[in-house]
N, C-alpha and C positions, 0 to 999 in steps of 0.2 A: 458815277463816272468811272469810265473803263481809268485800269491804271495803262500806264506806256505799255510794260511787258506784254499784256494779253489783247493792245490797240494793234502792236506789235504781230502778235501770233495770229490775230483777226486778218489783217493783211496779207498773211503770206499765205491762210487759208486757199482764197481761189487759186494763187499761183500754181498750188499743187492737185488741191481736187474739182479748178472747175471745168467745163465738156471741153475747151481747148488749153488746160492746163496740164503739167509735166506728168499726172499719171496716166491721164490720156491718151497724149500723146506717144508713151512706154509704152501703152499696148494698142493703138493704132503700129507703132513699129513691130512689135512683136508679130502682128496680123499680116504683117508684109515687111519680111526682111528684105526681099531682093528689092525692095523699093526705097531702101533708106541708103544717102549717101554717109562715107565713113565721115565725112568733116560735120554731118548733122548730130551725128550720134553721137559723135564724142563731145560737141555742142552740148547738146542734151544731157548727157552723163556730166557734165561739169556743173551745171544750171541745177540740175536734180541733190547731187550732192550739195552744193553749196546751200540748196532752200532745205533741205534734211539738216546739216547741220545746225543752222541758224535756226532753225524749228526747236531741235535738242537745245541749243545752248539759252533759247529764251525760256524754255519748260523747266528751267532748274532755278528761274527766278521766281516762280508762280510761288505760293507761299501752299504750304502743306497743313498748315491749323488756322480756324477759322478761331476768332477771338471768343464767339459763343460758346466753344466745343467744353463739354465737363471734363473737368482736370483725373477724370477716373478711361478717361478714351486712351485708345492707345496712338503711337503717335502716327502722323500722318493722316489722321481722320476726316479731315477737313472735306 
């Protein structure tokens, strides 16, 4: 069973890379600036950081050594 943390990261996966998710949509905008309103984008620039953050701050719970790993590995091996 998935632990929280990576149920966690599983979830916000499509938010960011699926076909109408935030990175998308950054470059559907990019492809057409004169078509983006200012109150969309800065919509989207709030929404984007905030799912980057919460992406970073749940990646520093994911565990870095797997309990099999030989105690001669270096660390982070996992």
């Amino acid at each position: 069973m998935l632990t929280s943390t990576t149920q966690a990261l599983l979830q916000l996966q499509p938010i960011l890379y699926a076909l109408d998710g935030l990175h998308a949509t950054a470059w559907k905008m990019r492809a057409h600036p004169n078509l983006v309103m200012p109150n969309f984008a800065a919509q989207h620039a709030r929404q984007m950081r905030q799912a980057l953050a919460q992406r970073w701050a749940l990646q520093h719970f994911l565990p870095t050594e797997a309990p099999n790993d030989p105690q001669r590995t270096l660390p982070g091996a996992a």
